[in-house]
VEXDREN-2710 file (C-alpha; in Angstrom, 1 decimal):
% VEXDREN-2710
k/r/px/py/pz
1/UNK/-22.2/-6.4/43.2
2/UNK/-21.7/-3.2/41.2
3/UNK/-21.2/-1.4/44.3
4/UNK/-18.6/-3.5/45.4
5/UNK/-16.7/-3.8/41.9
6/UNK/-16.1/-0.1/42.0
7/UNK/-14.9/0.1/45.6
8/UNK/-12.2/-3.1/45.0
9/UNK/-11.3/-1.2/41.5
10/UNK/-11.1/2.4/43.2
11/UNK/-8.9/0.8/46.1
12/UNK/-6.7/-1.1/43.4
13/UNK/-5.9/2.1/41.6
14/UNK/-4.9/4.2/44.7
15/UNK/-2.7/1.4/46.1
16/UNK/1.2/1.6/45.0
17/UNK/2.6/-1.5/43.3
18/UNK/6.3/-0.7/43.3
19/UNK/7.3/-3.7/42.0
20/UNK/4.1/-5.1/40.0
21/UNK/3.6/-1.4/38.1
22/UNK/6.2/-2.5/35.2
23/UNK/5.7/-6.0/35.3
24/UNK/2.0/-7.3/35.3
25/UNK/0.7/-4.7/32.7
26/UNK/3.4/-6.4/30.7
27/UNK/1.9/-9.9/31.6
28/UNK/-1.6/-9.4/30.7
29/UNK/-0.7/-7.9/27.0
30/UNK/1.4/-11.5/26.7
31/UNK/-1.8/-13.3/27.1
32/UNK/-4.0/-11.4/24.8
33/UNK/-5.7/-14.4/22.4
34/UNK/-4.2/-16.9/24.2
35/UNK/-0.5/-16.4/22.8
36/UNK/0.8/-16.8/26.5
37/UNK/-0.7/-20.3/27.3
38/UNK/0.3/-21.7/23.8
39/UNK/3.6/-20.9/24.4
40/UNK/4.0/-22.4/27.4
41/UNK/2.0/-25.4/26.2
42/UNK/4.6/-25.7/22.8
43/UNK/7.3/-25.6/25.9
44/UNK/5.6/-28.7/27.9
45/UNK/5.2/-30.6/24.8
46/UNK/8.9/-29.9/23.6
47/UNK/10.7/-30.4/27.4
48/UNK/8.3/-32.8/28.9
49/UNK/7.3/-36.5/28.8
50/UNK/4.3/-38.0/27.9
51/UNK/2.4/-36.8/31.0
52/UNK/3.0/-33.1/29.9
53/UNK/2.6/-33.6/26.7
54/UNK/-1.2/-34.7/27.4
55/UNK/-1.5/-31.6/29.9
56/UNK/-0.3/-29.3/27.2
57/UNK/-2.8/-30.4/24.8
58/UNK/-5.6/-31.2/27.1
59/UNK/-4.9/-27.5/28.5
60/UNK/-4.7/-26.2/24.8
61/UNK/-8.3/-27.4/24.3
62/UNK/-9.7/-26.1/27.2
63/UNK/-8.4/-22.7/26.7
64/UNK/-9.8/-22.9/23.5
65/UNK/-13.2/-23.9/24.6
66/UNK/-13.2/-21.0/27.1
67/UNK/-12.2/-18.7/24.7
68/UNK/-15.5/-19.3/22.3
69/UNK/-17.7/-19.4/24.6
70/UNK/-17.2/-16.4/26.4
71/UNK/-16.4/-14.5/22.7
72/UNK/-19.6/-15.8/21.5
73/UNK/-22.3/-16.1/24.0
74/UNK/-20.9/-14.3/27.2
75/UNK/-19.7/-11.3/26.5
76/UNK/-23.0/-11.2/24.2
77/UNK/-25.5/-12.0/26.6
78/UNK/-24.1/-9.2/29.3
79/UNK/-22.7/-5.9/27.5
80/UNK/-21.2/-4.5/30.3
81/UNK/-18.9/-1.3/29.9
82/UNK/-15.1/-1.4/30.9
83/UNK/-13.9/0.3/34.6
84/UNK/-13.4/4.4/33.8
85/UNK/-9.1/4.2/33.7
86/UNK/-9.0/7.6/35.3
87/UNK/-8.2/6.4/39.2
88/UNK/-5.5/4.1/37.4
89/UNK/-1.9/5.9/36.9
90/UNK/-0.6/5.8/33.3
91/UNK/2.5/3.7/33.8
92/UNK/-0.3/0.8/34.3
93/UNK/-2.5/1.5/31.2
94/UNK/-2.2/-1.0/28.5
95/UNK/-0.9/0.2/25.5
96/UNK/-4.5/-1.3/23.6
97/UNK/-7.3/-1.2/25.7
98/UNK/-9.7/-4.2/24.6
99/UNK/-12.4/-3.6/22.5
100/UNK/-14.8/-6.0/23.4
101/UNK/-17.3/-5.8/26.4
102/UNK/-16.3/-6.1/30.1
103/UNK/-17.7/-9.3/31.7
104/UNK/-16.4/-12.0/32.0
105/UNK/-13.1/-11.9/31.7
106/UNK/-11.8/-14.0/28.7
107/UNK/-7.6/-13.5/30.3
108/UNK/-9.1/-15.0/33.5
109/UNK/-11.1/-17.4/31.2
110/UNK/-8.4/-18.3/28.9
111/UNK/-6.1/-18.8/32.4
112/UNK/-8.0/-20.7/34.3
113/UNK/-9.3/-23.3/31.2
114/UNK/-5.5/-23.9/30.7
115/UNK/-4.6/-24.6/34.1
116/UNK/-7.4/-26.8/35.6
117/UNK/-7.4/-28.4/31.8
118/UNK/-3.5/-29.1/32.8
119/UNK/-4.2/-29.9/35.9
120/UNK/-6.4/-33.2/35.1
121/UNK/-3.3/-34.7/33.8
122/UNK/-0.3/-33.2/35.4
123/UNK/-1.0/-31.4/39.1
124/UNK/2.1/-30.9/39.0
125/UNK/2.4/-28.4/35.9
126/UNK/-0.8/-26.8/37.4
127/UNK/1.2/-25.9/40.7
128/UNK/4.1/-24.5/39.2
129/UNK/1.8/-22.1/36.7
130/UNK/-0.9/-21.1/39.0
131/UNK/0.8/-18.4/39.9
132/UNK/1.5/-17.5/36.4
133/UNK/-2.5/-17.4/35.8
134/UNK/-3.4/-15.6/39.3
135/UNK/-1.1/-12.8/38.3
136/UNK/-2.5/-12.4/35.0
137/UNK/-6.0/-12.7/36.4
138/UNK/-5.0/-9.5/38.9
139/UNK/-3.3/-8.1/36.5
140/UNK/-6.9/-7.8/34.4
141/UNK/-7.8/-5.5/37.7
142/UNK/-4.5/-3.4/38.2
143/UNK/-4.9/-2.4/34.7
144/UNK/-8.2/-0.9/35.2
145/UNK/-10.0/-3.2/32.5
146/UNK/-12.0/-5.3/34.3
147/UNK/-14.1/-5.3/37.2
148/UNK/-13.6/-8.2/39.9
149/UNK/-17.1/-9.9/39.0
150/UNK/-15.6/-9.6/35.5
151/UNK/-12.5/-12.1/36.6
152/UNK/-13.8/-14.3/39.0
153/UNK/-16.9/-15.3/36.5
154/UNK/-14.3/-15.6/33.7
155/UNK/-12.1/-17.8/36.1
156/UNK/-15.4/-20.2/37.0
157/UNK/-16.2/-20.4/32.9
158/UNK/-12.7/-21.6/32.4
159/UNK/-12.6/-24.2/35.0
160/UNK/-16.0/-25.4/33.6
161/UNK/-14.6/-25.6/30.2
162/UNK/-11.9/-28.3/31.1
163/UNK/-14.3/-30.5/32.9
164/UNK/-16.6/-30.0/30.0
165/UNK/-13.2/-31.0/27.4
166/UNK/-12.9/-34.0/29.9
167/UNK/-16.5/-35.2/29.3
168/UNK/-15.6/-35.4/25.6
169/UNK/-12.5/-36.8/25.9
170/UNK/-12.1/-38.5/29.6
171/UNK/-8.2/-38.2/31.3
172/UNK/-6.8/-42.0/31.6
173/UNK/-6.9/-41.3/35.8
174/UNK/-10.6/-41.7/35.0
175/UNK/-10.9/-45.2/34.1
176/UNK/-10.1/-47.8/36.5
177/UNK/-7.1/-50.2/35.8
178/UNK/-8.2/-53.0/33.0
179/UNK/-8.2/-56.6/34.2
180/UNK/-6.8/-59.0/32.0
181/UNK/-5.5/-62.6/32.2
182/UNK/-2.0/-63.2/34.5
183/UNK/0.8/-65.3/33.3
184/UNK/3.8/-66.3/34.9
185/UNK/7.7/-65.2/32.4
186/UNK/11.1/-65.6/33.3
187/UNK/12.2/-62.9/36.5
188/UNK/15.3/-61.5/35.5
189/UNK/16.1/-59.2/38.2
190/UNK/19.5/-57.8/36.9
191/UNK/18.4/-57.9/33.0
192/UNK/20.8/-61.2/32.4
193/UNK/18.9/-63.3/29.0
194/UNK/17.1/-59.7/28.0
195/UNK/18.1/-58.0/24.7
196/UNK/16.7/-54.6/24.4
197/UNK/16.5/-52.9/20.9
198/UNK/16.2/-49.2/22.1
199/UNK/14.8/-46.9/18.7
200/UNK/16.2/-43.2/19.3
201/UNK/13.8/-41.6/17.0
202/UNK/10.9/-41.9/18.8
203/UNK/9.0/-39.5/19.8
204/UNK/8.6/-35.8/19.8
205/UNK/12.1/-35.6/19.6
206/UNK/14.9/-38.2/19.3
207/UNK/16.0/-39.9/22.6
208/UNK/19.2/-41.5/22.9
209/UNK/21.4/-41.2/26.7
210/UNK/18.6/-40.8/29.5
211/UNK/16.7/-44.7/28.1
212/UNK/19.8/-46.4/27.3
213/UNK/21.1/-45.3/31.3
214/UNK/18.2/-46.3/33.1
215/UNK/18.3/-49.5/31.3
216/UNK/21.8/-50.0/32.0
217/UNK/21.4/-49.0/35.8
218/UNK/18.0/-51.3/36.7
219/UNK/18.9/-54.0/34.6
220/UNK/23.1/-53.9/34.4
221/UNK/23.4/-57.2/32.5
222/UNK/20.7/-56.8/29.8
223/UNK/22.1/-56.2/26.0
224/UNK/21.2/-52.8/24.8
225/UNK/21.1/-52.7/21.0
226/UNK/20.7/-48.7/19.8
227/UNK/19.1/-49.0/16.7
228/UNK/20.5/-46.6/13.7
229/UNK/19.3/-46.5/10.3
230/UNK/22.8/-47.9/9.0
231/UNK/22.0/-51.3/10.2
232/UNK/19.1/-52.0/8.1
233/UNK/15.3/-51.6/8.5
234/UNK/13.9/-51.9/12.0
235/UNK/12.1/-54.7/11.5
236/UNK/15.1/-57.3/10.5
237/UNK/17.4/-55.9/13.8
238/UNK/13.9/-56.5/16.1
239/UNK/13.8/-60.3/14.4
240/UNK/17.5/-60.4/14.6
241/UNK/17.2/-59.6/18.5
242/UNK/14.3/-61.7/18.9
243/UNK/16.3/-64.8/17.3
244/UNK/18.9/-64.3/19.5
245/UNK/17.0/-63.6/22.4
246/UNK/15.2/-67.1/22.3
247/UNK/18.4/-69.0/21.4
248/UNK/19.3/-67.8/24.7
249/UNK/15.5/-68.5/26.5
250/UNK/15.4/-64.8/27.0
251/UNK/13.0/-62.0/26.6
252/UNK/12.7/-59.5/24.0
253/UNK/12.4/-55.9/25.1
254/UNK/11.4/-52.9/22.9
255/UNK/12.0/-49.2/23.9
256/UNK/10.0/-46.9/21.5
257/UNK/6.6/-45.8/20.9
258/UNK/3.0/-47.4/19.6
259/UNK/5.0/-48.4/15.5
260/UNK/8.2/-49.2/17.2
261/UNK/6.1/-52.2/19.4
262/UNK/4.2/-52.7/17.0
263/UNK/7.4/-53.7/14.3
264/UNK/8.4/-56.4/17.2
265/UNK/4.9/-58.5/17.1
266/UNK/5.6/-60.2/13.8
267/UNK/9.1/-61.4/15.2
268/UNK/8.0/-62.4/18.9
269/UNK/5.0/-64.5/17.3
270/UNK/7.7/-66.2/15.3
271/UNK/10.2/-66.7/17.7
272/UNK/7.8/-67.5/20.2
273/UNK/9.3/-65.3/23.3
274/UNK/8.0/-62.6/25.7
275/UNK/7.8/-59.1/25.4
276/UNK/9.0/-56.4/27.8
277/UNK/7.6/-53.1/26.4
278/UNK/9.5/-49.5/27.5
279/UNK/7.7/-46.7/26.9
280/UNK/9.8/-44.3/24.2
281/UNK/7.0/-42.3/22.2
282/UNK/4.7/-39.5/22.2
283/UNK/1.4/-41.5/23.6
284/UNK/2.7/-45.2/24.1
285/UNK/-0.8/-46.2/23.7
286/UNK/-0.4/-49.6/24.5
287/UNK/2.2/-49.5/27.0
288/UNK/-0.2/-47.4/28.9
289/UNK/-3.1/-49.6/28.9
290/UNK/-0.8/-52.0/30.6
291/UNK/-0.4/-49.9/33.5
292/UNK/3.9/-49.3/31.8
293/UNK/3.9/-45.3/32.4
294/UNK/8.1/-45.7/32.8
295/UNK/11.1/-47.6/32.2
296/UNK/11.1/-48.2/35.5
297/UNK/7.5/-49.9/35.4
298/UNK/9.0/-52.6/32.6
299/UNK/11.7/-52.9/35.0
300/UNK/10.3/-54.0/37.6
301/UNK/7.5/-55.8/36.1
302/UNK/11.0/-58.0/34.4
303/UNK/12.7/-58.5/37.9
304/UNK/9.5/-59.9/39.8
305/UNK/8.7/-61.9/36.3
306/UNK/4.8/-60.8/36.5
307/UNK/3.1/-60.8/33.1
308/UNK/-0.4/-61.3/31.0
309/UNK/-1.6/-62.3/27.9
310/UNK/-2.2/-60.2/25.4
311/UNK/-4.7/-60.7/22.1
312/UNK/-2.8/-59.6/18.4
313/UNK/-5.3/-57.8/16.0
314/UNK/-4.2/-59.4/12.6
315/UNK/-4.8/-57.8/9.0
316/UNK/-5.5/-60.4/6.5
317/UNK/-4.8/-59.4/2.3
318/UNK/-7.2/-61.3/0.7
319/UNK/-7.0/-59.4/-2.8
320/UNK/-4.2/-57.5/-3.8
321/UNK/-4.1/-54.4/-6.0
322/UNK/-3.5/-55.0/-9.8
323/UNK/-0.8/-54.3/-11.1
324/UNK/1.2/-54.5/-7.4
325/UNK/3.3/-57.0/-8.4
326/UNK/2.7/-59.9/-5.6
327/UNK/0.0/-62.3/-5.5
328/UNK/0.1/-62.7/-1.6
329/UNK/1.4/-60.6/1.2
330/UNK/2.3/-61.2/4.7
331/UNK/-0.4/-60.5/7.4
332/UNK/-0.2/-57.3/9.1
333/UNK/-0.7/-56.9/12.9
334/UNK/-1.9/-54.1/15.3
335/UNK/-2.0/-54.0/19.3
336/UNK/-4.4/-50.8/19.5
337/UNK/-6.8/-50.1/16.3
338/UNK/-7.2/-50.6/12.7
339/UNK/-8.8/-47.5/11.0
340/UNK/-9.8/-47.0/7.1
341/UNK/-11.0/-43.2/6.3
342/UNK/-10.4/-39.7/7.2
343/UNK/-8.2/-41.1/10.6
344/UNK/-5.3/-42.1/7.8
345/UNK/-5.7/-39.5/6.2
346/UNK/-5.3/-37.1/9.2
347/UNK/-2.1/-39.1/9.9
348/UNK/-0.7/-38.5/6.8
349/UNK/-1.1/-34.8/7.2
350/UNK/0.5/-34.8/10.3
351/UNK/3.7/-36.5/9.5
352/UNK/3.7/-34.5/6.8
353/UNK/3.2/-30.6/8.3
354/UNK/4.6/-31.6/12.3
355/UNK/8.7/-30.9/11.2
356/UNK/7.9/-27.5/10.1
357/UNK/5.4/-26.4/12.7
358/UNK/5.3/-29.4/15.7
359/UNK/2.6/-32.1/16.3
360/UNK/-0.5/-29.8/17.9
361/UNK/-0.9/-27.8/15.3
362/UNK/-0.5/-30.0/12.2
363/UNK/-3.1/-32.2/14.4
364/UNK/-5.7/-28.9/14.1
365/UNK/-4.7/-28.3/10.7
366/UNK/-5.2/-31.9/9.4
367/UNK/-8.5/-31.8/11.2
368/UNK/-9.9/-28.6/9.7
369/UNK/-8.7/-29.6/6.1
370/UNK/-10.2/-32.9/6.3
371/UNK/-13.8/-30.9/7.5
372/UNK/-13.2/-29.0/4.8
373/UNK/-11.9/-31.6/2.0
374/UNK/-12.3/-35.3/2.9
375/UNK/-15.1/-37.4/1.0
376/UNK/-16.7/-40.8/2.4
377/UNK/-14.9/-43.7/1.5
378/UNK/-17.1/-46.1/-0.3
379/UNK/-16.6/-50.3/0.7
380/UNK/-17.8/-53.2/1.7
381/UNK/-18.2/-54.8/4.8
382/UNK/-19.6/-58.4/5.3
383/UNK/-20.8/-57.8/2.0
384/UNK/-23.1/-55.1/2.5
385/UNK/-21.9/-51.9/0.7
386/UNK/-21.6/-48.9/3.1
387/UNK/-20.9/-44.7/2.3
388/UNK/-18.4/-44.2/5.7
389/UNK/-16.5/-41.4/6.9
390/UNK/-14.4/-43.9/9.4
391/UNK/-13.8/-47.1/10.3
392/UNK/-12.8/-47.7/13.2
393/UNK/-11.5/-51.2/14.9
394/UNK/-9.8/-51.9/18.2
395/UNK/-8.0/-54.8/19.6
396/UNK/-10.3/-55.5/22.4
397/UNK/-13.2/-53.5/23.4
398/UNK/-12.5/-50.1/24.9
399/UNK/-14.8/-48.6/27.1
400/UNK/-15.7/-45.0/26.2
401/UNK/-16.8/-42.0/28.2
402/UNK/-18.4/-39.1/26.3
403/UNK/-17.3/-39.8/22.4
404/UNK/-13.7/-41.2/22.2
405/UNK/-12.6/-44.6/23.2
406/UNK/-10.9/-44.4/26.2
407/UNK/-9.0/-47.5/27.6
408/UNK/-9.3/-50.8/27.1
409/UNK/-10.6/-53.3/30.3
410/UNK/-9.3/-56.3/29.0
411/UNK/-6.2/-56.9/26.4
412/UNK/-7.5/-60.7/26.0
413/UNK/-11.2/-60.5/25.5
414/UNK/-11.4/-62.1/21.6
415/UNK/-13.6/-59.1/20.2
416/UNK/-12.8/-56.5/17.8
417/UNK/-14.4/-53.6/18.9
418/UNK/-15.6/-52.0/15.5
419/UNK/-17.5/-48.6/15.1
420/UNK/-18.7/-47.0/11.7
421/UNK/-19.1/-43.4/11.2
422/UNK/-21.4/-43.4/8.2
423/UNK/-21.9/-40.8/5.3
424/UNK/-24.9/-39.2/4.2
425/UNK/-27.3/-36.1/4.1
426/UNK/-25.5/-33.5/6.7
427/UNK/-23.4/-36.2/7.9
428/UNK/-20.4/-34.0/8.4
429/UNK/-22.4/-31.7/10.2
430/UNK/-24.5/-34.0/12.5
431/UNK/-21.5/-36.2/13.4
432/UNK/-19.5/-32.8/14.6
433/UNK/-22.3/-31.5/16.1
434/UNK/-23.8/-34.4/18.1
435/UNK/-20.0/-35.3/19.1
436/UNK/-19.9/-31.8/21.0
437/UNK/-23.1/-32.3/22.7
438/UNK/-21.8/-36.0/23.9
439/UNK/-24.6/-37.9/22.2
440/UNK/-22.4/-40.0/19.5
441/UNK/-23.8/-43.1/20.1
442/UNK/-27.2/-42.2/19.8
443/UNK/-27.4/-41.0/16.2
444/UNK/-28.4/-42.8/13.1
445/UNK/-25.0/-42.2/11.4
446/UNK/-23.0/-44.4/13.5
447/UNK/-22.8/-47.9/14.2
448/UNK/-20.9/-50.2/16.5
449/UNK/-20.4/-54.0/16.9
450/UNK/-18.1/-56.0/18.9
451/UNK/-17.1/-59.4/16.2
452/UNK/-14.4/-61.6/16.1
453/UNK/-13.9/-61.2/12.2
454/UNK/-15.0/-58.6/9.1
455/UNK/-14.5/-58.9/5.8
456/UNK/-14.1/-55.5/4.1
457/UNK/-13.7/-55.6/0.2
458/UNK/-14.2/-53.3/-2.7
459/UNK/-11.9/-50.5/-1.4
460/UNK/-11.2/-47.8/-3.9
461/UNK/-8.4/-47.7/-5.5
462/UNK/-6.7/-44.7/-3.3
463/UNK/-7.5/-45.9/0.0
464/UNK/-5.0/-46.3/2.5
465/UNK/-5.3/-48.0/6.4
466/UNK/-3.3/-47.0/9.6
467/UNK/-2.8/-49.4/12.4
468/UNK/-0.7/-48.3/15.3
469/UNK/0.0/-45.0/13.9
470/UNK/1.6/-46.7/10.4
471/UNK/-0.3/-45.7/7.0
472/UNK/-0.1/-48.0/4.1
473/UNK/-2.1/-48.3/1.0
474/UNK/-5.0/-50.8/1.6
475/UNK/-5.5/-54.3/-0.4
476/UNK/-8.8/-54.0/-2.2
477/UNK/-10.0/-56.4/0.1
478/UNK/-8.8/-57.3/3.5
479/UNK/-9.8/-59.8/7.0
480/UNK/-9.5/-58.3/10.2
481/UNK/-9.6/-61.0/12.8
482/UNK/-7.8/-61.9/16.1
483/UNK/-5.1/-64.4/17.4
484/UNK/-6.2/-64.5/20.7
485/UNK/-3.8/-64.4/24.0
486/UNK/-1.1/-64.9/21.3
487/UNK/1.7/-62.5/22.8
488/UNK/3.1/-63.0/26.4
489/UNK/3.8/-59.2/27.6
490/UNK/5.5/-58.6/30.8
491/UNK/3.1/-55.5/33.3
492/UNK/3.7/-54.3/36.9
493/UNK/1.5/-55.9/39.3
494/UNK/-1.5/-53.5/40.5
495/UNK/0.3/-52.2/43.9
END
């Protein structure tokens, strides 16, 4: 293989390049630690929908995988010296030749992770920047500092990194569609009874024109209510809309993402009427579990009037906080989890640092301050006092493929599906560490159950608990339990 390196390098450096000489030296300097493919991801998340979005990340994370591991155990494990530049003509060398050992290649490394990491959620992005990656990959070789072997090796540890990412945290093309009970709700082909409260601010960045025109052109007599902050909190113009909707027998539709949905529930349950659900936000958790990817999905699920029932995760204050001023609140309700812990606090974080320097990043940040900061919270559940880094409830059992929950296969089974990351000795450390290697459910520190109820009690006086994305400060003691195939939502059948 040596041989062969130096003759491909040799004939690389006599051939002319007329119009590659200025150009892909250029290239491969733009990708040195990565800064190329986190551009173009911060692009995709910024310009695309939700699809991209999960390709940008996903590739993000790949690359990033890639990158340590041939930093830290392959360019260790073989120290193999750079090409001699003096075959290659000057007008290619790079104006800082790299300092660390030749093979692999962590460009072609870096390149491929991102684009086969991208390409498990979007082939589409992965077509239009493969030959973005290729060039820089070549470009590693016109530039003298790398062999062939070097590139190719770094392009096969690359591609293994984003399968590896996916084992962690699987791509929803991985699980097959849920199954859940059918129901049959009104068909309204042309929109006539619907009232649709569309929330702009959704999102990675506000929407207004392109929902509100594909509403108007599928369903051309449904009411389309733009929601601003003027007219008063969201949740009284969803109830207003819902009143209306089922003085008129209608439906109530909601465009925005996983809060926006989840501000409707308490009106719809009141009101008693079906939901159509129009995907608006940055994940649209829930709209995605019931196979609504677009506006066009809701729409057509509306016109043949095909629908399922749907089981509401209810949060029950059984013991306020002194000094809060009521005696009783109002239940609260999730469609996707309940969490108490570090998750809230991550959430906090991110709504906090995202408007200055975008979601991605204030993710990673949260997540390393919390390694570095967070204590266990300290409560009861059932009774039974517990030292817990997270708790962790869905509405309905998801499966799960390597550590994270993945999708749900049924939005009506009755179960909360519960999971406990507990503190202790190391726990930090032996949670992160037996995450990576894929073996979470196996170790002592965490704990999962599939109930109808818990009772959690004795919360700390701090504490706070997200559900759908929302933080709020938690009662000291609270009842999660289910009101089972309580909401009528309208899906697209499975053709």
């Amino acid at each position: 293989m040596s041989v062969v390196d130096r003759s491909v390098v040799e004939r690389v450096a006599a051939r002319s390049w007329p119009g590659a000489e200025p150009v892909l030296p250029r290239l491969s300097t733009s990708a040195n630690r990565g800064l190329l493919w986190f551009g173009i991801a911060a692009g995709m998340w910024a310009v695309g929908g939700v699809r991209s979005r999960r390709a940008a990340i996903r590739g993000a994370a790949s690359l990033a995988l890639a990158s340590a591991t041939v930093n830290t155990l392959g360019k260790a494990a073989v120290r193999r010296e750079h090409p001699m530049l003096d075959a290659v003509p000057v007008i290619r060398h790079l104006a800082r030749q790299p300092v660390t050992t030749s093979f692999p290649s962590g460009h072609a490394a870096s390149a491929a992770a991102f684009i086969a990491g991208a390409a498990l959620e979007s082939p589409r992005w992965a077509v239009a920047l493969l030959p973005v990656a290729a060039f820089v990959a070549i470009s590693r070789v016109q530039t003298g500092v790398h062999y062939p072997s070097d590139v190719l090796v770094g392009a096969a540890l690359g591609v293994s990194a984003a399968y590896a990412v996916r084992g962690l945290v699987p791509s929803r093309s991985q699980m097959p569609a849920p199954a859940r009970p059918r129901i049959d709700a009104p068909a309204l082909p042309d929109g006539e009874g619907l009232i649709v409260v569309v929330n702009p601010s959704s999102g990675a960045q506000p929407q207004f024109m392109d929902p509100v025109w594909q509403l108007k052109t599928a369903l051309p007599r449904a009411e389309v209510v733009l929601y601003e902050h003027d007219a008063g909190p969201l949740p009284q113009v969803l109830a207003d809309a819902a009143r209306e909707a089922a003085g008129r027998g209608g439906v109530l539709g909601v465009c925005g993402g996983d809060g926006t949905i989840n501000a409707a529930v308490a009106p719809v349950l009141k009101f008693r009427v079906p939901l159509v659900v129009l995907p608006g936000g940055t994940f649209n958790h829930f709209a995605a579990d019931l196979g609504v990817n677009t506006i066009a999905d809701a729409c057509a699920a509306l016109a043949a009037g095909t629908a399922v029932r749907a089981d509401v995760g209810r949060v029950k204050t059984l013991r306020q906080r002194e000094g809060s001023g009521t005696s009783r609140a109002e239940p609260a309700y999730f469609l996707n989890t309940f969490s108490l812990g570090v998750y809230p606090e991550l959430v906090r974080l991110r709504e906090r640092w995202s408007p200055r320097i975008g979601g991605p990043p204030a993710t990673l940040l949260g997540i390393v301050h919390i390694l570095r900061t967070a204590r266990p919270l300290r409560a009861a559940v059932n009774s039974k006092r517990h030292s817990m880094w997270l708790l962790f409830a869905g509405n309905g059992a998801y499966r799960s493929m390597g550590v994270a929950p993945a999708r749900r296969h049924d939005l009506a089974d009755g179960l909360l599906d519960v999971r406990i990351a507990h503190g202790g000795h190391f726990a930090r450390t032996r949670l992160l560490a037996t995450a990576l290697v894929g073996g979470f459910a196996k170790t002592r520190l965490y704990a999962a159950a599939r109930p109808t109820r818990l009772l959690i009690s004795d919360l700390p006086q701090d504490a706070h608990m997200a559900y759908d994305g929302e933080v709020v400060p938690a009662p000291s003691a609270l009842l999660l339990d289910k009101l089972t195939e309580a909401l009528t939502v309208y899906r697209p059948t499975a053709d």
